[in-house]
C-alpha positions in Angstrom: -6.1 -4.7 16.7 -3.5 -4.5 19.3 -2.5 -0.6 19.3 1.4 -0.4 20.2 1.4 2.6 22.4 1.4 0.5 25.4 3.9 -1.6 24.3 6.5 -3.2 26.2 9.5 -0.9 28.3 13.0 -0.2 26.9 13.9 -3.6 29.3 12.5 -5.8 26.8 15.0 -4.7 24.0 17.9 -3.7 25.6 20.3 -5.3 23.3 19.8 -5.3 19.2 17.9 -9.2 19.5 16.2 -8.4 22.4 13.2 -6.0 21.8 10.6 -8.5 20.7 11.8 -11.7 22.9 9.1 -13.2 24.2 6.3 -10.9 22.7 5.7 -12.1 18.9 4.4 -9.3 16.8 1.9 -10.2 14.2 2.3 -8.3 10.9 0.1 -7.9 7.8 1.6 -6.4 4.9 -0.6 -5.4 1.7 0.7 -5.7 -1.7 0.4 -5.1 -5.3 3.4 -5.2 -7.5 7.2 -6.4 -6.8 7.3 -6.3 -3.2 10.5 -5.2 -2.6 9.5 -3.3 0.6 8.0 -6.3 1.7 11.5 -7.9 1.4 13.2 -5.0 2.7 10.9 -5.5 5.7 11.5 -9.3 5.8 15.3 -9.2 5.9 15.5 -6.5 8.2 13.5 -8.8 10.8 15.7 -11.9 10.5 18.6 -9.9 10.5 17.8 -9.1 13.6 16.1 -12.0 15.0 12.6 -10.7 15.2 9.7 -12.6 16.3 7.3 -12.0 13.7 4.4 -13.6 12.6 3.5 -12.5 8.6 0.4 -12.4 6.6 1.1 -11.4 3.0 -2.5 -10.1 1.2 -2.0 -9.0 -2.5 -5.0 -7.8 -4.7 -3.0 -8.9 -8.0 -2.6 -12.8 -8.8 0.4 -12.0 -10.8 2.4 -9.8 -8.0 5.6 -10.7 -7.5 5.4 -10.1 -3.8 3.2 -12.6 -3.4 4.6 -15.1 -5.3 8.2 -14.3 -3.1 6.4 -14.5 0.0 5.0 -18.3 -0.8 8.5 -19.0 -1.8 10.0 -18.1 1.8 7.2 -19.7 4.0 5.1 -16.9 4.6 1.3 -16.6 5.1 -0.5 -15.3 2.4 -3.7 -14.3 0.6 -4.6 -13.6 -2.6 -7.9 -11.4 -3.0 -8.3 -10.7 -6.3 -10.3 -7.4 -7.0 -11.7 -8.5 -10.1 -13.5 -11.4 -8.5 -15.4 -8.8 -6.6 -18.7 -6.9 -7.5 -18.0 -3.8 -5.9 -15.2 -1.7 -4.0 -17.3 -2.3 -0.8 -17.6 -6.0 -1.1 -13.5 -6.3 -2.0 -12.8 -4.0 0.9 -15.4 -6.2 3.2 -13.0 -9.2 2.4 -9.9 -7.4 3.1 -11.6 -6.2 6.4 -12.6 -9.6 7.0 -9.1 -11.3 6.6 -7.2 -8.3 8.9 -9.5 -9.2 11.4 -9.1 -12.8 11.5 -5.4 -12.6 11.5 -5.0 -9.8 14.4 -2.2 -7.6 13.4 -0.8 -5.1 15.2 0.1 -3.4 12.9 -0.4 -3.2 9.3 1.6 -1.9 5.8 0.7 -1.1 2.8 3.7 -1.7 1.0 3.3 -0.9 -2.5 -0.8 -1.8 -2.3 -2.3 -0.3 -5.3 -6.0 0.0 -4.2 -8.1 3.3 -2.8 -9.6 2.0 0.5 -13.2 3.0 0.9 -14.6 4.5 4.1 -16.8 1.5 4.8 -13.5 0.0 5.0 -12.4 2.5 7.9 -15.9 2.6 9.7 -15.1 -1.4 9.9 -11.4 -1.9 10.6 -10.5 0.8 13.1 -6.7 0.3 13.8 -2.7 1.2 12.7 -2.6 1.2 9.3 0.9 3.2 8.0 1.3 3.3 4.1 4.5 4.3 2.2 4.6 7.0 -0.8 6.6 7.6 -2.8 7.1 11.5 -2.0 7.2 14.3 0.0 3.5 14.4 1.2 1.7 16.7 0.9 3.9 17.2 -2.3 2.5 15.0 -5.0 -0.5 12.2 -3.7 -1.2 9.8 -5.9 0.5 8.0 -8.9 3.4 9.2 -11.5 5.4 10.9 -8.4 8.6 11.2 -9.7 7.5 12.2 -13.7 5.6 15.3 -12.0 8.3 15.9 -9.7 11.0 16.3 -12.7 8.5 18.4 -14.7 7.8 21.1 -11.9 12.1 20.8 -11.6 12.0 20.7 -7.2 15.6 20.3 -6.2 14.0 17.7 -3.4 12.2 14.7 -3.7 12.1 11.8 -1.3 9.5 8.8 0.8 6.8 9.4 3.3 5.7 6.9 5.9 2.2 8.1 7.0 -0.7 7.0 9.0 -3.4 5.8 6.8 -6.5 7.6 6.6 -9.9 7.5 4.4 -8.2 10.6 2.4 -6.0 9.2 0.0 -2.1 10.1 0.5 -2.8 11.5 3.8 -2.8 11.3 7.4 -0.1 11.6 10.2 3.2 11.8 9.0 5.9 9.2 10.8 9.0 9.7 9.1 10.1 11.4 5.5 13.5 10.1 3.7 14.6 12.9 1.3 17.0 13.0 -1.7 18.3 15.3 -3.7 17.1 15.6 -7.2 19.7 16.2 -10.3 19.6 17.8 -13.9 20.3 14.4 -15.2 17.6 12.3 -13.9 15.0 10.9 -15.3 12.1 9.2 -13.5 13.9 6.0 -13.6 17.2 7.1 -11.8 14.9 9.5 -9.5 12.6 6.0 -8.6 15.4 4.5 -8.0 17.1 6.9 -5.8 13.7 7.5 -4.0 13.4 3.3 -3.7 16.7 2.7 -1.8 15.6 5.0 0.6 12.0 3.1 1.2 14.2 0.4 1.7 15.4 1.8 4.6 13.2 4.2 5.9 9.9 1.3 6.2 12.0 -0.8 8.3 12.4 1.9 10.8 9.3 3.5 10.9 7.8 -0.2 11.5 9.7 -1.3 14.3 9.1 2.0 16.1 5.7 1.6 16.2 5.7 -1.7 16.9 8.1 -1.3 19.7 5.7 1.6 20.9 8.5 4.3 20.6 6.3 6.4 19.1 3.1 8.2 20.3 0.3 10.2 18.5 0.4 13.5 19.9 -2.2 16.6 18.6 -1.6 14.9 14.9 2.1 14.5 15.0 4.0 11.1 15.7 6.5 12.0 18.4 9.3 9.9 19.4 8.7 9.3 23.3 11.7 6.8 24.6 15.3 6.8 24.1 16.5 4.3 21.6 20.5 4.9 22.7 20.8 1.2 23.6 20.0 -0.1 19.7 21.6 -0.4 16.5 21.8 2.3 14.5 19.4 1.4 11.9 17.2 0.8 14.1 17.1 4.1 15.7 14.3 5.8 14.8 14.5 9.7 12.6 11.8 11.1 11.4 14.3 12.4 8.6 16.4 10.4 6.3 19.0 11.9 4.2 20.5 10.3 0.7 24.2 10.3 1.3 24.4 11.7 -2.1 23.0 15.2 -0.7 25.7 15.3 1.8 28.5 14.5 -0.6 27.0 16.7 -3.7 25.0 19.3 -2.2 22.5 21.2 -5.0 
C-alpha cells in the first residue's frame, strides 16, 4: 500500500479541482449496512472532481451500500462471512482482495466485522475507521443508548487509525455534538450521523493528500491548506452548529 506521507506538494492542489490532477488515488471502502458514509464520501469526490479509483467490499449480501455502489458504476466485492470457515480464512480473503486492488488508503465505513491480528500481521498499511463516539468514550456497539443512560452532555464521531485493538488507535479528527434532555438514541444517531457525513470526507482527503503526518502517536496537520475550500480544510474538531446556537 502506497502510504500518503510522501504525497504530492501544496502545487499539485492549488485550486479546489486541482489536488489530485494527474495522480489517481485508489480507494477501498469496507461496508456493512446502508452505506451512507460511503455516499457521503462518493459525492464529496465528484463534487469536487476527484480522481478516484473505488473498490466497494461488503461482508453482507443484503447491504445497501453495496447494492448503491453497483448502481453508480463502482467496483465492488461481496465476501460474505458466512461462506467462510473461520475468522482467519474471511480475513485472509479480505487481505487478499486489498492487496490485489492497491489502495492507498482504506475506510471502514460502517464495516461490521472485528479484524483479526493475522489480518494485521498480513496487510500492513492505512486503514482509518469511523465510530460512532468520542473514543476512548464508548468502543464498540449501542453508542448512543449507553451515552443517554450515563446522561454526558457531549457525544459526537471519531476518525481513527485502525489497529488490532478494537475501537482504538491514532486519533485523526473528532466531530462533537451536544447532547439534549429530549433525545433519544434515534435523534442522538442522527445528530451524531450528519456529522460523519462531514467529518469522513475530510479526514480522507487529508490523508490522502498527505497533509497529515504520524507524529509520537498523534496525527498532526503539517501543510497549510489556506488555498482550499473550506470543507476541505482539515480540523481535527468539528462542532454541531446546534452547540453554538444552544449552548448546554
Amino acid at each position: 500500500m502506497t502510504s500518503p506521507s510522501n504525497a504530492h506538494p501544496s502545487s499539485h492542489y492549488a485550486g479546489a479541482k486541482n489536488w489530485l490532477l494527474g495522480h489517481r488515488k485508489r480507494l477501498a471502502v469496507l461496508v456493512s449496512g446502508r452505506g451512507s458514509n460511503l455516499q457521503a464520501l462518493y459525492q464529496s469526490a465528484s463534487a469536487h472532481g476527484f480522481a478516484i479509483d473505488w473498490l466497494i467490499v461488503s461482508n453482507q449480501k443484503e447491504s445497501y451500500g453495496l447494492a448503491w455502489a453497483l448502481e453508480h458504476g463502482l467496483s465492488t466485492q461481496l465476501l460474505n462471512h458466512r461462506d467462510f470457515d473461520s475468522r482467519e480464512a474471511f480475513d485472509q480473503a479480505l487481505a487478499d482482495q486489498l492487496k490485489a486492488f492497491e489502495p492507498d488508503l482504506v475506510v471502514l465505513a460502517g464495516f461490521m466485522r472485528v479484524l483479526s491480528p493475522a489480518f494485521f500481521a498480513r496487510f500492513q498499511g492505512l486503514m482509518i475507521n469511523i465510530h460512532p463516539s468520542l473514543l476512548p468514550s464508548y468502543p464498540g456497539l449501542q453508542t448512543h443508548r449507553r451515552a443517554l443512560q450515563d446522561g454526558v452532555a457531549f457525544h459526537g464521531a471519531t476518525v481513527h487509525s485502525v489497529t488490532p485493538e478494537l475501537d482504538h488507535g491514532p486519533i485523526v479528527a473528532q466531530a462533537v455534538v451536544g447532547v439534549h434532555a429530549e433525545d433519544d438514541e434515534y435523534v442522538l444517531s442522527a445528530r451524531v450521523l450528519e456529522m460523519e457525513h462531514r467529518l469522513l470526507p475530510m479526514a480522507t482527503w487529508a490523508l490522502l493528500r498527505g497533509d497529515l503526518q504520524l507524529q509520537k502517536g498523534r496525527w498532526l496537520l503539517t501543510r497549510s491548506q489556506s488555498n482550499l475550500p473550506q470543507e476541505l480544510q482539515f480540523s481535527q474538531c468539528l462542532v454541531h452548529p446546534l452547540l453554538n446556537a444552544n449552548p448546554i
